[in-house]
N, C-alpha and C positions, 0 to 999 in steps of 0.2 A: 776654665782657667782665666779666660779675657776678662769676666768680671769680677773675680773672684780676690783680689786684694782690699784689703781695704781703702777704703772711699773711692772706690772702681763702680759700684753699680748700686748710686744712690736712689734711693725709694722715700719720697714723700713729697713734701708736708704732710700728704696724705694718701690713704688708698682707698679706694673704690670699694665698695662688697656690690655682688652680685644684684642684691633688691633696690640699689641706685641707678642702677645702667641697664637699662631694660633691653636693649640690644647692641652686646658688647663687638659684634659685627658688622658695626655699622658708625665706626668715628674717625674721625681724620685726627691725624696726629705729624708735629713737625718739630723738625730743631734748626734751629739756628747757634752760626758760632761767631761773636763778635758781628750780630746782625745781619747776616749774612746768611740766606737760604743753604741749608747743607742736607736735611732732608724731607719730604711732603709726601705719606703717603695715607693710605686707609687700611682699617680692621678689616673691611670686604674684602681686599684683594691678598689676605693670607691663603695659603694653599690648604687649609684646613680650615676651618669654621670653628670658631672658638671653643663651642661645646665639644665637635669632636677634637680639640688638640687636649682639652680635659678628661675626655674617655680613655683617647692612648695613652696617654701619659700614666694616668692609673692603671691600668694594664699591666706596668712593670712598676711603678712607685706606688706605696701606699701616701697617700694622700689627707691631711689635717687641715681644720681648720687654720687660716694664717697662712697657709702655703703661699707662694708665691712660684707661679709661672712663668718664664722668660719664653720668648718666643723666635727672639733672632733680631733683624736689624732688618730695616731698609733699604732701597743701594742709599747714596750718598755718605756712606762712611769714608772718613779721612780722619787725618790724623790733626789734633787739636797739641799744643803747647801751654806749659805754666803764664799764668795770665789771660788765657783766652774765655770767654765769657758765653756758655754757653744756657739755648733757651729751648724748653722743650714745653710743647704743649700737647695736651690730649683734649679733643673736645666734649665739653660735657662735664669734664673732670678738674680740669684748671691746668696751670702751669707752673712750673720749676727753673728755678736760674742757678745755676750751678759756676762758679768761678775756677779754671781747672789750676792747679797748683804742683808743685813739682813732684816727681817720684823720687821718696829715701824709701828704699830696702829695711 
């Protein structure tokens, strides 16, 4: 439900497929909010290994092309406000600038 409103859990410019990212285990990824470190951490230190969080997950979901897998968050979540400008990177992959804007229902 956290991500699930619209423009709650933006995806792009672009996405990765598997045969660009030879091991998705292994990238450091960070966000900043109005430049400011909020959080740094890596793909290694998920408590599953990216292939097997794809095995479980299958397991109970049938699985398509195009899927997309959310995995959780990092610590350093907090709470951002309309106007805050946030920057998120994945290495390998590029980065994203998101400008947060107000919640209408």
């Amino acid at each position: 439900m956290r991500k699930s409103p619209d423009s709650y859990c933006v995806l792009g410019p672009w996405l990765a497929t598997a045969d660009e990212i030879a091991d998705p285990g292994n990238l450091s990824i960070s966000i900043t909010v109005n430049g400011a470190p909020r959080q740094d951490a890596h793909t290694s230190d998920l408590i599953l290994p990216v292939g097997e969080l794809i095995a479980w997950t299958s397991s109970f979901y049938t699985l398509h092309p195009g899927d997309v897998l959310l995995t959780g968050t990092p610590q350093g979540v907090g709470p951002v406000k309309a106007g805050d400008v946030m920057l998120a990177k994945i290495e390998r992959i590029g980065s994203m600038q998101v400008t947060c804007r107000a919640f209408s229902p």
